[in-house]
C-alpha angles and dihedrals in degrees: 000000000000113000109255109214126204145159102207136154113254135201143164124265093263082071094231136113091030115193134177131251150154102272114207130180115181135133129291096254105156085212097045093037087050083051096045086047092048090058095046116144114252090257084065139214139299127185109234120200118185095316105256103135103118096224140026093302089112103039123090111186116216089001132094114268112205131208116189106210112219137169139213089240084080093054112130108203119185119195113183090059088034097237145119132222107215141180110240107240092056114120125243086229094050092043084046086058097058102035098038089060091054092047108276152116132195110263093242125008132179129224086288139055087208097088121100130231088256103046084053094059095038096058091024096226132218133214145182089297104049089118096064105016102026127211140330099268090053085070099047107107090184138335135215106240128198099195118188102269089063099261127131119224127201102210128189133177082229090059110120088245110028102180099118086046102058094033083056087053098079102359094124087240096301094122092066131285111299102226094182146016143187114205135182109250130216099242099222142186114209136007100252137063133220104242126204116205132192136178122224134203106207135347096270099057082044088054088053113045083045089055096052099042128028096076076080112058127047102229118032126164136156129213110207139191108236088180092071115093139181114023084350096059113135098006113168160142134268141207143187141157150142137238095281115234125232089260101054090056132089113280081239094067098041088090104064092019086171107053117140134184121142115191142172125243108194133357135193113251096196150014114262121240084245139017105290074207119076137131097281095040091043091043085049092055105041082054090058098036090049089046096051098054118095121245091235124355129166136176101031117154116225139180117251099251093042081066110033108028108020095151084056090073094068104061114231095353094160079081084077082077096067133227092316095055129206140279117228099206113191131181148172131208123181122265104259088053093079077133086066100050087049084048090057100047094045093061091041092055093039095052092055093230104153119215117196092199113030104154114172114205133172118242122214123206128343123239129230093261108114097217094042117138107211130069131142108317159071113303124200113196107178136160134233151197116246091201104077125091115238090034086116090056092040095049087051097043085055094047078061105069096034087055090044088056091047097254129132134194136248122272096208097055092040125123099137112042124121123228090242095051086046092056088037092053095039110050099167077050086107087055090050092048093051091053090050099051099049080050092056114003094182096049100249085159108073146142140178080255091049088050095043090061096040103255085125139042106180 
């Protein structure tokens, strides 16, 4: 395809902190891409996928910002080792469309299906099911590299140094743009999952109902009302479920078992003069949602993206925020610091700051990426309003708590951190550093993000 040239102002997809580049979408041609890289302007290059970083990660201001176009007719599946070889820039929605069909699902996915394989390995993405499979990168069997003197590397964790490998799973594209992956797939029978819900009281009985019983189920997440307050404080709703088998679904969709069509049923045309959340909107709708929820339910069937992606089904809706956009702010402290995430909630409810998606979820293991976001632990992902003031002091009050319990927060949902409480969150931060910049020595790789902790100085 023809390269599409653009200088455009970019945001996250939080809609704050906007910046100009050179916009660029083309092929992933390893030749055309190395040439592309060579002529880079002096403020570098950065890979964008669909935008849905929440912060500046995949913006790169008065540099050229490059999206590599890819398609799920290139899709390789193997069965018989149950994965599938990818270009990068292909979408998670367009790659569910093709494996869910011939009986798959992507090993991890985020609350979208908008995100591309790239960017997934980039900002090595969780899911639901952290606590038993992991992150994106633990699935990755080997990945296709442009570094920035034009070669290509075929990297493996089974190399026999692994370094590049594991500083690329996570690195928020500053090793050099992925241009292919192969990835372990979740062999499954239908297109839908048997959900369990339960409604909770406060955080503590929710602490303790996750403790004794997500070792259990594969996904697990809980939605919780940080406007309640008192003996009401962290109430909340969880979920959990499995891929459902043939057996445990209505005799009417036996007969097509993999059937998949996500759709959206509504969208927002334009952004609103001010923010559609706010307290008493947000307050309105934690009461319902809380309300409609069954006590205790087990055993009902969903669609995958019921389940997975439910936000995917109203089209832009992080217009809702208004012109000034909104801030994701995620976080994980260490099991052990239950006092932390309290902490956390308490001064949530008591400030008053409404979040219209605040989910909690438990991480297993950590992997060996250095910058990579999850380890054992609670994690808090919330969103809020940019158009408050105080958010600022609020936001870094909370960071804190979170750093005093050992915990750090997510680069690809940043857009507040400050260099000190990145370095403090992240202490094999100085390794990372030492393999990128062997990698790329004159910072090539860089974004607004990279610049605003201090990866990069141009």
């Amino acid at each position: 395809m023809p390269d599409n040239d653009s200088r455009v102002p970019l945001t996250g997809w939080g809609g704050t902190a906007p910046s100009v580049g050179e916009m660029r979408t083309m092929s992933a041609d390893a030749g055309r891409v190395a040439a592309t890289v060579k002529d880079a302007p002096n403020r570098g290059v950065i890979a964008r996928g669909l935008g849905r970083s929440y912060g500046d990660a995949a913006q790169n201001g008065g540099g050229l910002v490059l999206r590599l176009a890819a398609g799920a007719d290139d899709v390789v599946l193997d069965r018989a080792m149950s994965t599938a070889c990818v270009a990068a820039g292909l979408s998670i929605d367009d790659l569910l469309r093709f494996i869910v069909p011939n009986g798959y699902f992507v090993p991890v996915t985020p609350g979208t299906r908008f995100v591309t394989v790239g960017g997934a390995i980039a900002s090595d993405i969780h899911g639901k099911n952290h606590h038993v499979e992991g992150s994106f990168g633990n699935h990755v069997r080997r990945l296709s590299l442009l570094t920035a003197d034009g070669t290509v590397r075929e990297l493996s964790p089974d190399d026999e140094d692994p370094t590049v490998f594991w500083a690329t799973v996570g690195g928020m594209g500053l090793t050099g743009i992925i241009l292919d992956a192969t990835f372990s797939l979740i062999p499954i029978e239908t297109s839908r999952c048997v959900v369990e819900t339960v409604r909770m009281p406060d955080l503590d009985a929710l602490f303790a109902l996750m403790s004794s019983g997500d070792d259990a189920v594969r996904y697990s997440v809980a939605w919780i009302d940080l406007l309640a307050k008192g003996a009401h404080l962290g109430r909340s709703v969880l979920t959990r479920g499995d891929h459902a088998t043939v057996d445990q679904l209505a005799s009417k969709h036996r007969g097509s078992p993999l059937a998949y069509s996500p759709r959206q049923i509504a969208g927002v045309p334009l952004v609103p003069p001010v923010s559609a959340l706010n307290h008493a909107s947000v307050a309105v709708f934690n009461e319902l949602w809380y309300r409609k929820a069954p006590r205790h339910r087990e055993g009902e069937i969903q669609e995958i993206g019921r389940f997975f992606h439910p936000l995917d089904a109203v089209g832009r809706w992080n217009r809702l925020y208004g012109p000034k956009g909104f801030v994701q702010y995620q976080f994980v402290v260490p099991f052990g610091q239950e006092a932390a995430m309290r902490a956390v909630v308490e001064r949530l409810a008591t400030s008053g700051t409404a979040s219209f998606l605040a989910v909690l979820k438990q991480f297993g293991p950590a992997n060996p990426a250095p910058l990579s976001f999850p380890f054992p632990g609670w994690t808090l992902a919330l969103d809020i309003s940019a158009a408050p003031k105080g958010l600022a002091e609020l936001l870094h009050g909370l960071d804190d708590v979170v750093l005093e319990a050992g915990g750090r927060h997510y680069l690809a949902k940043d857009a507040h951190m400050s260099q000190g409480a990145f370095a403090r969150g992240y202490p094999r931060l100085t390794e990372w550093q030492a393999t990128r910049d062997a990698l790329d020595p004159a910072g090539v790789f860089a974004s607004d993000q990279a610049r605003r902790l201090g990866l990069i100085q141009h």
